[in-house]
N, C-alpha and C positions, 0 to 999 in steps of 0.2 A: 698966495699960493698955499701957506698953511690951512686958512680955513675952505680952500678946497680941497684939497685931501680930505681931511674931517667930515666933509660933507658927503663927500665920497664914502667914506667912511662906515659915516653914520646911514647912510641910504643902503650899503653894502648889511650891516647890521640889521636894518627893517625888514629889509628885501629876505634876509636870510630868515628872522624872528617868524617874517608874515606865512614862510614855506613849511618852514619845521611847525610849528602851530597848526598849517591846516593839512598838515602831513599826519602829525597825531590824531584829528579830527576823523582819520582814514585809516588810519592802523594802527595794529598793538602787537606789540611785538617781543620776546625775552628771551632771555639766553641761558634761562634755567628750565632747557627742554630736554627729554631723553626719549631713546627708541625706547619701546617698548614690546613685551611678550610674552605670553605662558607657557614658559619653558617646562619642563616638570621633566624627573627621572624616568629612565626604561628602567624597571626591575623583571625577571621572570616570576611566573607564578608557581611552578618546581621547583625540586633543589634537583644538584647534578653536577658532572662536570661538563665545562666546554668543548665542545668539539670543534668549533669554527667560529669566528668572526669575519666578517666577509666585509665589514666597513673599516672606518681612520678617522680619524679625528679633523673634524671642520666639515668631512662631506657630507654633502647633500644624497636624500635619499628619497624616493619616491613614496607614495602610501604603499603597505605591502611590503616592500623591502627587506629583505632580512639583516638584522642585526648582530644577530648569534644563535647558534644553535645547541644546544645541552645533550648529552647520550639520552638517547633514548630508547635504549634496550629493557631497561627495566620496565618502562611503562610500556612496552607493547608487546611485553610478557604481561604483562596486569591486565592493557586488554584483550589479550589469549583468554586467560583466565574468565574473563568477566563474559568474556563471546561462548564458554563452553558452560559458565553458569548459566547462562540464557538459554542454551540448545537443552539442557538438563530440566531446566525448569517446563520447556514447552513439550518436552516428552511425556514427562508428569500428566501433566495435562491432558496429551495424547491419550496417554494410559487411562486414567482417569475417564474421559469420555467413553474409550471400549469399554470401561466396566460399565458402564452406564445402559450403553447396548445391548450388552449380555444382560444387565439386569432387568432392561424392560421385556427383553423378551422372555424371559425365567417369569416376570409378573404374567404377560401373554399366558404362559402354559397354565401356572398357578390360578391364574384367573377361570382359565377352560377346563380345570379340574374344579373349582369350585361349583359352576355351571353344572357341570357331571354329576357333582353330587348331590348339590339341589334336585338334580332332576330323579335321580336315584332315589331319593330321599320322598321324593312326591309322590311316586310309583311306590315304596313301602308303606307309606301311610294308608295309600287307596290300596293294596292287598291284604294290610292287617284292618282293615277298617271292618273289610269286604268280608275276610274268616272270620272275624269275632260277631259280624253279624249272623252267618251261618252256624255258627255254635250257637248263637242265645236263639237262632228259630230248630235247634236240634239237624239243620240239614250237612254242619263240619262238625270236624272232630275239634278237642278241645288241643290236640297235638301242632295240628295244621293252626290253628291261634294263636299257641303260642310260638311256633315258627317263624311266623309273619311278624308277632308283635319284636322278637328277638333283633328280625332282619330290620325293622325301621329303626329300632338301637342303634344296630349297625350302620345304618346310611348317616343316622345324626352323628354320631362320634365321627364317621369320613368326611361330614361337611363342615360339623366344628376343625377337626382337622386341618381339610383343605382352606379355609377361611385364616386359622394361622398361620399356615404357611404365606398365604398371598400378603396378610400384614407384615410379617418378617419382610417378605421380598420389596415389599414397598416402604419400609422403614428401610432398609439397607442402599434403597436410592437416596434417600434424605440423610445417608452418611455421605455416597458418594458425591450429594450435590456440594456439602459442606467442605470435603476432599479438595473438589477442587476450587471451589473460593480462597481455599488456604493456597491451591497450586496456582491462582491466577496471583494471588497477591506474593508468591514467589517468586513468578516473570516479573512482575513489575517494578519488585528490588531488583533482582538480577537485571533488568533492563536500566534502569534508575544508575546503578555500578556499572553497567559497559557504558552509559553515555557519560559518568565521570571519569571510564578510564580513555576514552577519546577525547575528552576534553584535557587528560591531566598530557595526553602524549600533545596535542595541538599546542600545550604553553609550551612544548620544549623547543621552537621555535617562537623568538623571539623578533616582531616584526615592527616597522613603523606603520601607526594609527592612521596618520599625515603625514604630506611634503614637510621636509626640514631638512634641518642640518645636525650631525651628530656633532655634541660638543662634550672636552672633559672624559674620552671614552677611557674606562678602567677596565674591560672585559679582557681576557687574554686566554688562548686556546689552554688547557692543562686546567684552567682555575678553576677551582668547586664553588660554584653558585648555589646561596638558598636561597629561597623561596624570600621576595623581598625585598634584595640585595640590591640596591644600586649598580648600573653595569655600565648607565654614562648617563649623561642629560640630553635631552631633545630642546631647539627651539622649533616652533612651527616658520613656515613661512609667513603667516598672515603675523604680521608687526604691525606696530601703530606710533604714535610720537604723545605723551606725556609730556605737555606743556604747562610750568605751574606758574600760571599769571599773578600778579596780584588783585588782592579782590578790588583795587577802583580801575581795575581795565575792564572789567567784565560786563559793564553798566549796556554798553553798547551788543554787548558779543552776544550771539546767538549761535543753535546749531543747523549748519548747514552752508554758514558763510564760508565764502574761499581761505586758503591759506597758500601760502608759498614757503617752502622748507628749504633750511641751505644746511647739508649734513659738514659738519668742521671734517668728518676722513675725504670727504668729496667737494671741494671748497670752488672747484669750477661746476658745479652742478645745483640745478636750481627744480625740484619735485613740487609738482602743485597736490593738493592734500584741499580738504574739507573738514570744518569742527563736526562733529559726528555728538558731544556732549559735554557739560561742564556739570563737575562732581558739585552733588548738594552738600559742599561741607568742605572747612580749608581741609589742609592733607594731614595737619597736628590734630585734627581732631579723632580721625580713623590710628591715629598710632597705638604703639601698642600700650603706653602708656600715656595717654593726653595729659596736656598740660591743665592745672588748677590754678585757676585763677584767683579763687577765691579767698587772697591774701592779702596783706598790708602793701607786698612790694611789688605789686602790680604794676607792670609799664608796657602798654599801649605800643604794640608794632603792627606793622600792614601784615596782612596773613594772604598767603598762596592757596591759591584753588588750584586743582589740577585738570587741564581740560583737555578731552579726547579727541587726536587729530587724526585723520584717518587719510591715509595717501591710497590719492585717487590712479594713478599705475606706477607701483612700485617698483623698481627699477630691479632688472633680473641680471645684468651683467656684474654686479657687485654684492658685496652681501652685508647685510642689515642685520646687527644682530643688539639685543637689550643693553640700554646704558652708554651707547654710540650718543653725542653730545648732538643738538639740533638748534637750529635758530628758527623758528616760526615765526610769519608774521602774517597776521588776520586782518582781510579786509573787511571793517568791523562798518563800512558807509560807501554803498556800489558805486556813488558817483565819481566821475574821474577828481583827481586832487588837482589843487596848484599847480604843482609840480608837473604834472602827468599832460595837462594840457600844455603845460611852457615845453615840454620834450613833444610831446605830439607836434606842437606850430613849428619849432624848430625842426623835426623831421621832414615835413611837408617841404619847410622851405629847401631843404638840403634836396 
């Protein structure tokens, strides 16, 4: 009787030895898993006071959503300000071109006065040309010669004249060109300053980037916010599971193989999930201070890798949030196991 028992026993023991052995052969699995996320603070980009908070703590907010709002009275006196610099600066401008106008036509006349006196000017030479020839054959007087030669003086001093004038008037456009280079580069400060003061009134509205959940909120209507300040912490919805295997499980593991998640807040629930990558390096080696090994009292421990598990439909009725404990386990070899087939045939037969 004893040594059947024992045999029993010991068959009970193999049977169990041959399952777990070719159960590991098929999964890897560890219980130093956690959610994971890139939480990061809301800060504004103004200072101010509150005006409204319109969330709470733990809710979920959509992209877009407001989070709080700051006074905004003074920025949208700034951009007053900065919208009348702009209107200021394009008048300039305005102006600037009418003198432009006025001046080319002022060149116009000047120019048609120069004209005039060239022409003037042509006409005295050919009548003092003409009398001084009649005085040297005796047929003019020597009065009428000098008359004529006086008048073509005359026309030359009107055309040097007129000729200065038309250069002034066309030198006084190449002030007013310069004018308004300085009056374009006006607007485009003043324009430069209203698009910052539209941007400084847009921070005073405080929104989420992405879906999340506000966590840790500190904001409160009354409080003077700067520029900076923490006002709560954001997680995103998109979470992941940080599983730190040790490094002789990973021999097999690749990314893309299945996993099955059991979350410990949710212990009747079972999330299927995919490795998505395993970090090139254990987790002590990215610390902030790595360990040195390079000593007398070196002692040889298994080191953890951290591997990125990525849950394939994350479940929306609950919430998932960083450092939630996880149990992953990697189907690290597709074919069914031991196990899997002795519950399969046993199913059939049921």
């Amino acid at each position: 009787m004893v040594s059947a028992i024992g045999a029993v026993l010991l068959a009970a023991t193999l049977g169990g030895g041959t399952l777990y052995m070719d159960y590991t052969g098929h999964f890897e699995s560890t219980d130093d898993a956690f959610i994971a996320a890139r939480q990061f603070a809301l800060a504004p980009k103004v200072s101010g006071y509150i005006t409204a908070v319109p969330v709470t703590d733990n809710q979920h907010t959509a992209a877009g959503d407001v989070i709080a709002r700051i006074d905004d009275r003074d920025y949208r006196v700034a951009l007053a300000q900065a919208e009348a610099q702009v209107a200021a600066a394009q008048a300039s401008i305005q102006n600037v071109d009418a003198q432009l106008d006025v001046q080319q036509a002022q060149i116009s006349a000047n120019q048609a006065q120069v004209d005039q006196a060239q022409a003037a000017l042509t006409f005295a030479q050919q009548q003092a040309t003409r009398y001084q020839h009649l005085e040297q054959t005796g047929y003019g007087t020597v009065q009428n010669s000098e008359q004529y030669t006086s008048q073509l003086h005359q026309q030359q001093a009107s055309l040097l004249s007129a000729q200065a004038t038309l250069n002034l008037a066309q030198r006084q456009v190449e002030s007013l060109k310069a004018q308004r280079k300085s009056a374009v580069a006006n607007l485009a400060q003043a324009e430069a300053q209203r698009d910052q003061a539209e941007l400084n009134l847009s921070y005073t509205t405080v929104t989420a980037a992405q879906p999340g959940r506000v966590v840790n909120l500190s904001a409160a209507v009354g409080q003077f916010a700067q520029a900076g300040t923490n006002l709560t912490m954001f997680v995103p919805d998109q979470t992941w599971v940080t599983a730190n295997f040790k490094e002789i499980q990973l021999d097999q593991m690749r990314p893309g193989e299945k996993v099955t998640l059991k979350i410990d807040a949710y212990p009747g629930r079972t999330i299927n999930g995919h490795v998505e990558s395993v970090q090139p390096g254990s987790g002590t080696a990215f610390s902030l201070l790595p360990a040195q090994n390079a000593t007398g009292n070196y002692v040889k421990i298994v080191q953890r890798v951290p591997v990125k598990i990525v849950m394939d439909n994350p479940p929306t009725d609950v919430a998932l949030g960083p450092g939630m404990s996880v149990v992953p386990t990697v189907r690290i070899n597709p074919a069914p196991s031991l196990l899997e087939r002795l519950e399969k045939l046993n199913f059939g037969r049921l």
